[in-house]
C-alpha positions, 0 to 999 in steps of 0.5 A: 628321686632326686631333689634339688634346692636352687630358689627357697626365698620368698616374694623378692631375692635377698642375695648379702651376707645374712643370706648365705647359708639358706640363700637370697634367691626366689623359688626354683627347685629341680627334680630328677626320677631315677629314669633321668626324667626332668621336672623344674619347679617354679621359676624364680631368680635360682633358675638363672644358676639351675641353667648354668648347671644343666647346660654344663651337665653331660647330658645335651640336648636338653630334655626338661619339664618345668611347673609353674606353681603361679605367675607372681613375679618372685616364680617367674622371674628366672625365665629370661635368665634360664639359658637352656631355653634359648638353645635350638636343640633344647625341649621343653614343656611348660605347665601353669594354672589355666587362666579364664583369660590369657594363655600361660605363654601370653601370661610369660611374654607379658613380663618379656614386653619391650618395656620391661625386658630388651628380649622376647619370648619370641627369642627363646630358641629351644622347642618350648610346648605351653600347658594350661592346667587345672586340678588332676593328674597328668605324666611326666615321662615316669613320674605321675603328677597331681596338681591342686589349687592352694589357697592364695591370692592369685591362681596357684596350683601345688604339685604332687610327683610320685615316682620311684617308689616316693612322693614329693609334694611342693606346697609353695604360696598357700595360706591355711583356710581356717584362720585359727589353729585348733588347740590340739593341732589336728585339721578342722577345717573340711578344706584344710582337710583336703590339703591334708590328703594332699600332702599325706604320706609324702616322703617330702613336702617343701611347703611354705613356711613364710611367717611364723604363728606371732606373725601371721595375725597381721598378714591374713589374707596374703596368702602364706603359712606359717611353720607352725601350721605346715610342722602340724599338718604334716605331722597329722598326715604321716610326711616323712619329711618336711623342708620348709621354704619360701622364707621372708625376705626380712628373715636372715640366716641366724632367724631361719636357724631359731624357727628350726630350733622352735619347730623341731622342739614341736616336733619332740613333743607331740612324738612323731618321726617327723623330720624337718628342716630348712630348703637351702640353695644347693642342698641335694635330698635323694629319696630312696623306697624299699620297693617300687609301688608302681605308683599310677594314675586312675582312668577315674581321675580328671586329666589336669591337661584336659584342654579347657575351651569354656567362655568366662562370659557363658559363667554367672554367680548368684550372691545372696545379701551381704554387707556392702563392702563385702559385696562390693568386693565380689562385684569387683571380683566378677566384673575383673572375671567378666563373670555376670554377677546376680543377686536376689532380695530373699531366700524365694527369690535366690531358689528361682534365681538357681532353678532358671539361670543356673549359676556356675557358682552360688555364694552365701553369707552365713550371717544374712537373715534376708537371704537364709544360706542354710535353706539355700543349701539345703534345697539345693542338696536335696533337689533335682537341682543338685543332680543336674547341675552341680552348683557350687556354694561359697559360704561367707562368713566372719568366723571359724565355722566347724560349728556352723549348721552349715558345716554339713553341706559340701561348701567352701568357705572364705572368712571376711575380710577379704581382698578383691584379689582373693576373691577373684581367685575363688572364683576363677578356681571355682568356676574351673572346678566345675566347668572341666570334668570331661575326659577325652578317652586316649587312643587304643595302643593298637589304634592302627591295628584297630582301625584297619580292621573296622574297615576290613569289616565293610559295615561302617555306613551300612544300612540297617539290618535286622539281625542288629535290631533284633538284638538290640529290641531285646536288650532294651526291654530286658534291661528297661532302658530307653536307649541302646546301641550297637556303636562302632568305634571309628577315626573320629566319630561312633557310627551306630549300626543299631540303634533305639531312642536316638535319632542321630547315626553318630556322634564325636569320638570325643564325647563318646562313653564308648571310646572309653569302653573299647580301652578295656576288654572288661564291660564299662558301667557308670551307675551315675554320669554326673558323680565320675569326673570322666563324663560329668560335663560330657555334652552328651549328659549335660546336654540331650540325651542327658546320659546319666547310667552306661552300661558298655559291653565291648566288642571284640573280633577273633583278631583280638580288636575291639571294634565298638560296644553293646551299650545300654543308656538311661537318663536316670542313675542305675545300678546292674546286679551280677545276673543282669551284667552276665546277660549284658556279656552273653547279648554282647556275644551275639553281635560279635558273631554277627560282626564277625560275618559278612553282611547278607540278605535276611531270609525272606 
């Protein structure tokens, strides 16, 4: 894989000659997989160069991915000026963070308006397709991508690029959450903690290095590291290596130079192998690996493509008591969101609050005394509440927490002050995070083959046969579950030949746990529903008939297709030992025998 450096200066273009060597224009990286598949990272004034380069390149037309990390301008600002968008013959694919509000293609015209930009989106020639994204993974030709909300005052997404064996992470406009280093270095703090995870084990991060640790203690809050906290948590999590990027605009060459200095001597000292060193317009880093670990993404995790089609008026947000100015902030913040925003006088009313309006978002001020944030979060962990709907808690506080009693609760923190544009933020992401897991199954490789074969079966919209039923009377009282079907699998929908405890003969192929069953030649089970990102806000589980335990067996013809399931459902969770999941397999059997045959009368 290849990496290239055309942008690596923060927040405004420095172009002069104390910016030579390190360069004067803003974000803007290439990356090129062995395959020749193309990925531009962010957009900023060194995409104009990037453009000039590619359009004299050997290869035309275009082919190209570009990445959008977030829409400030010092990321976005090289689109009028990036030339392969313009020619006809050109492809491109778009990706941003999914906005609550605007498209990211609406977001992108914003700053081409007649006012402030004499041409248009509307002039750009190449085939340009927008992606709104939010936090999962989703490919790019041969390389797979992870994207992962940073911590920033606007909605920024960081990139994770895994192919070839290696893995470039780009980590650009994220501020640390905890903001106080530990004295040994390590990660304390649960969400700097995922970030981690994030980064770990890449061959290279380019991660944001704006400040420095004597100057971060007057910009908290603006959503920047510093080279110290990226040298750290790269070191703790096994990087190879590390280009620090995004340098402040009032940073020369020479001062770039002496934090190298300062961060290497970091290094040397805590003994690791980590390399690190500073992006600079032009530099090529090619990333080699031993062997190719056919790096791919799991069914399980979330498709950062999903599209996303959720009102931000249907969301609302509990606050418990807070200060004033606090709670004006999230009032604001809500308000901006168009997010309804209740609040409760004590923890009682807080619990009723929850228990009846569902909140998309609980936030909670560790401090209050009127309003406990520790009973909070704990009767919601403990409840049936916490299974059902999944709340979210945003914990407020004005110090480092790693000692709080509430360290113990899957929660979030934000450390006040804080502004009303961070807090938006925390939002927005908040609410994305918890409104999006739902997978749609992808089609079958043999959809055509498949299809063609159904019908060739001339069952689908039968009437009810005995020989179905008995089989399923049979699998619903031996396994005690509520609902079983025989689902057939068509273009749009799943039509039930046999079914007990629904009252409907179908639904849409896009909610259904089958269309996920049929991809495999292996039995589907899902113990809990609520606790797998591909089915949690699955209407059919948030909804009637509350699915939370699956069982799928698929069922196959001689052909080789895979028509349907022998599906088993409960509206609780379930675990199947070995012995009952061979039964499941024989009883699956039977209706493929039967599938397998004409429909006859049953004998008198």
């Amino acid at each position: 894989m290849l990496v290239r450096f055309w942008g690596t200066r923060g927040s405004l273009a420095k172009p002069g000659p104390a910016t030579v060597r390190y360069g004067g224009n803003t974000s803007c990286v290439e990356v090129r997989s062995a395959a020749g598949t193309l990925v531009v990272i962010d957009c900023g004034t060194g995409a104009h160069n990037l453009g000039h380069a590619l359009l004299a390149g050997p290869n035309q037309p275009l082919r190209g991915h570009l990445l959008i990390s977030h829409t400030h301008w010092d990321h976005i600002q090289g689109i009028p000026f990036f030339e392969p968008l313009f020619a006809p013959d050109n492809e491109w694919d778009i990706y941003a963070p999914h906005s609550l509000g605007q498209s990211i293609r609406d977001t992108l015209a914003g700053q081409m308006q007649y006012t402030y930009f004499p041409v248009t989106l509307e002039a750009l020639g190449a085939k340009i397709r927008y992606h709104d994204l939010v936090e999962g993974v989703f490919q790019l030709g041969d390389i797979t991508v992870r994207s992962r909300y940073l911590n920033h005052p606007a909605l920024t997404l960081g990139y994770r690029l895994e192919a070839d064996g290696v893995a470039v992470v780009y980590s650009c406009d994220h501020e640390p959450f905890s903001h106080q280093p530990s004295a040994d270095k390590t990660v304390t703090s649960e969400q700097d903690r995922r970030h981690a995870d994030f980064l770990r084990e890449a061959d290279l991060v380019i991660h944001d290095a704006q400040y420095t640790a004597t100057e971060y203690a007057n910009k908290i809050g603006w959503g920047h590291s510093t080279a110290e906290f990226a040298v750290d948590i790269c070191n703790a999590v096994g990087v190879k290596q590390l280009a620090l990027t995004h340098h402040d605009p009032m940073r020369d060459d020479d001062a770039v130079d002496r934090i190298i200095v300062a961060m290497r001597d970091r290094i040397s000292a805590s003994g690791q192998p980590l390399h690190v060193f500073a992006a600079a317009e032009g530099d090529t880093i090619e990333l080699q690996s031993g062997c190719d670990t056919g790096i791919t993404h799991s069914a399980t995790e979330f498709s950062a493509v999903t599209p996303i089609a959720t009102a931000i008026s249907e969301h609302s947000i509990y606050m418990g008591v807070t200060d004033a100015q606090t709670a004006g902030v999230i009032r604001g913040a809500a308000a901006a969101e168009n997010v309804r925003l209740m609040s409760g006088t004590n923890t009682e009313t807080a619990l009723q609050i929850i228990a009846t309006d569902r909140p998309s978002l609980l936030i909670v001020d560790e401090q209050s005394t009127a309003d406990d944030a520790v009973k909070i979060c704990r009767a919601v962990k403990d409840s049936d509440l916490q299974a059902s709907v999944q709340t979210p808690v945003v914990v407020l506080t004005d110090r480092e927490h790693t000692a709080s009693e509430l360290a113990e609760f899957d929660t979030d923190w934000m450390i006040k002050p804080f502004s009303h544009e961070y807090a938006r933020t925390r939002v927005h992401a908040a609410i994305l995070q918890t409104t999006c897991r739902w997978i749609r199954a992808s089609l079958p490789e043999n959809e055509a083959a498949r299809l063609a074969a159904l019908d060739a079966l001339e069952i689908l919209d039968s009437a009810p046969e005995e020989r179905f039923d008995r089989i399923i009377r049979i699998a619903s009282g031996a396994f005690e579950v509520p609902i079983a079907l025989v689902s057939l699998v068509d273009r749009d929908r799943q039509w039930f030949k046999s079914c007990i405890g629904l009252d409907v003969k179908e639904t849409p192929r896009d909610m259904a746990f089958c269309a996920h069953a049929i991809l495999e030649d292996e039995l589907l089970i899902v113990p809990d529903a609520l606790q797998d990102p591909r089915f949690a806000d699955n209407p059919l589980v948030t909804g009637e008939p509350h699915v939370r335990f699956y069982a799928g067996c698929p069922l196959k013809l001689p052909d080789g297709n895979l028509m349907g399931t022998l599906c088993l459902i409960d509206t609780r969770p379930r675990q199947l030992d070995d012995g009952r999941i061979n039964l499941l397999r024989d009883l699956g059997k039977l209706v493929e025998t039967e599938l397998s045959r004409k429909a006859r009368p049953e004998p008198d």
